[in-house]
C-alpha positions, 0 to 999 in steps of 0.5 A, spaced: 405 558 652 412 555 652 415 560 657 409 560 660 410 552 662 417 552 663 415 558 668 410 553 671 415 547 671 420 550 674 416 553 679 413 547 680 420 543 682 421 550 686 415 548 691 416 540 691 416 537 698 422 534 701 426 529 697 427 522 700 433 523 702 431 529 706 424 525 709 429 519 712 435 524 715 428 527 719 425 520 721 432 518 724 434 525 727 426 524 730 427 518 732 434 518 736 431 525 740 424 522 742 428 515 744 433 521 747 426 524 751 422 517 753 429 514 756 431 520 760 437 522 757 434 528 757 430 529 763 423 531 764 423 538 767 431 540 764 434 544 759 436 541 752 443 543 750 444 549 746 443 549 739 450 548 737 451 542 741 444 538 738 447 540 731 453 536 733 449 531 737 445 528 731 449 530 726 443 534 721 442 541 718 439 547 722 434 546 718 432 539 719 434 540 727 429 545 727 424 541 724 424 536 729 423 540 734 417 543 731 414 536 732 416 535 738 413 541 741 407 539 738 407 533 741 407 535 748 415 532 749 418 540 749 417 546 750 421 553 747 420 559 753 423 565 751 430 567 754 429 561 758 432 555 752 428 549 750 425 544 757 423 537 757 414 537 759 412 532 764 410 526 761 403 527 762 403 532 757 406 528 752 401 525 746 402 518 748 398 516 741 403 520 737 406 512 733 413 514 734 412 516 741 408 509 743 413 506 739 418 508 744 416 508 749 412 500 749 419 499 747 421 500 754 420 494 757 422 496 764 416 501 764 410 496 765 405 503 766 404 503 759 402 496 759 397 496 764 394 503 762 393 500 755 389 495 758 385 499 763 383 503 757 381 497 753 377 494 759 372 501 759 372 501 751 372 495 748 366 491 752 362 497 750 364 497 742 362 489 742 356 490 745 354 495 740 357 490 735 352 485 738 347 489 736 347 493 729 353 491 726 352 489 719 354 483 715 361 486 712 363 487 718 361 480 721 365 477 715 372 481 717 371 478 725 370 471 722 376 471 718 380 474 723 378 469 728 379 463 723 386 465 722 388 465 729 384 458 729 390 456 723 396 460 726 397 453 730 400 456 738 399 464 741 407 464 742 406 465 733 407 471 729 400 470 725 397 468 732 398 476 735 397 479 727 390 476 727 388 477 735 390 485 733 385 483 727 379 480 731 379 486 736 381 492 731 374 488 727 370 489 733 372 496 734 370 497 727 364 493 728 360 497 732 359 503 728 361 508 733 367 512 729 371 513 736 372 506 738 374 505 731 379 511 731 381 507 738 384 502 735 387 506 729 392 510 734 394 505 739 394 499 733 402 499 734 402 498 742 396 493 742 400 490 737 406 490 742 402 488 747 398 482 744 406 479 743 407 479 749 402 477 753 401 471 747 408 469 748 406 468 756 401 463 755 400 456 752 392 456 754 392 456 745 386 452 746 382 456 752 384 462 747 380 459 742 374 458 744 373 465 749 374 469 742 370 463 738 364 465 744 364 473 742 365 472 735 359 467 735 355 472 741 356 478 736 354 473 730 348 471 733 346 478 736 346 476 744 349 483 746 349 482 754 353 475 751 357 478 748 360 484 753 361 478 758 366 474 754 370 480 752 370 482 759 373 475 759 377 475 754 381 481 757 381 478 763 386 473 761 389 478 758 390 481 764 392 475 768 398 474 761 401 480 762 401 479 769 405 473 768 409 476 762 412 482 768 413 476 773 418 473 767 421 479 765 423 481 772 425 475 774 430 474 768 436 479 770 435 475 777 436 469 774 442 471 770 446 474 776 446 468 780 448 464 773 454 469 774 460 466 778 
């Protein structure tokens, strides 16, 4: 029996997962190459390096090179032909809800398409999940609505930390609050972007008080079961999104011109 459990123990240390050490040199090789992909270095439609010279690009094993790149194609960033090397996809074949990928690219902030396709997609889907949630959402998830609305009612001003935690709160609750697993799983894949984005479009406006009272509006609409309500004010509130972002884009373009004439 002993030699049998010291078989088993030893057999056990001989499959275990990677070590931490292991799983951080993945993360950071992962990193750099997709950051290395969504900025163009390695360019949409070319050839990566060979081998040898990625090996001395990110410094990593052969192993933890090969690894990687498995993700990547699974992801859609590149693609193995045979005899022909390693090429870039299109960014239309990227998945774009891959967390490290949306980092990335959300992080880019010359790249305003992200933004705006976000909000394109949240103006289909979520006045849709509050209608639902208007409709048949029960009093477990009416609570964690009202108490993410009460904490952006503390944080004071838009332009706060607290402030876009609790607005990806309220709008990740009503996701969950229709009942309906796929808008739910919406919020779940792009929580990192919207985040992103909330934190810009909230650091664009002052209207803390208009602010306050659209997203009271839905939250009383869901509450008090008025679904045509409901809809129109997330509709709203989206709106006003839209018209921050807009303004959170003029901004940021127009810095770099305003630095240029500071320049003597």
């Amino acid at each position: 029996m002993a030699g049998m459990n010291d078989r088993a123990q030893s057999g056990a240390k001989l499959t275990a997962g990677p070590s931490a050490q292991t799983r951080r040199v993945m993360s950071g090789c992962l990193r750099e190459f997709v950051e290395a992909v969504v900025s163009g270095e390695f360019a949409e439609g070319s050839t990566l390096p060979v081998e040898a010279a990625l090996l001395d690009r990110f410094a990593v094993s052969r192993t933890t090179l090969r690894e990687t790149m498995q993700y990547m194609v699974a992801q859609g960033l590149i693609r193995s032909r045979p005899r022909a090397g390693t090429v870039v996809q299109p960014r239309a074949s990227w998945n774009m809800l891959d967390p490290m990928v949306l980092e990335t690219a959300m992080g880019r902030p010359q790249d305003a398409s992200f933004y705006w396709a976000l909000l394109e997609a949240r103006e289909v889907l979520e006045p849709a999940a509050t209608r639902l949630a208007a409709q048949s959402s029960d009093n477990s998830a009416l609570m964690k609505v009202a108490e993410a609305f009460d904490a952006m009612a503390e944080a004071g001003g838009r332009e706060s930390e607290d402030w876009s935690d609790s607005d990806l709160a309220f709008h990740t609750a009503i996701l969950q609050a229709s009942g309906n697993w796929v808008f739910a799983q919406f919020g779940i894949a792009i929580r990192a972007a919207l985040l992103t984005s909330f934190r810009k479009t909230n650091r664009a406006s002052q209207s803390f008080d208009e602010a306050i009272a659209m997203h009271r509006a839905v939250m009383e609409a869901i509450r008090m079961r008025r679904p045509d309500d409901a809809e129109a004010g997330m509709r709203a509130l989206i709106a006003l999104a839209r018209h921050d972002l807009e303004a959170a884009l003029a901004a940021e373009a127009a810095a770099p011109a305003a630095l240029g004439k500071e320049t003597p």
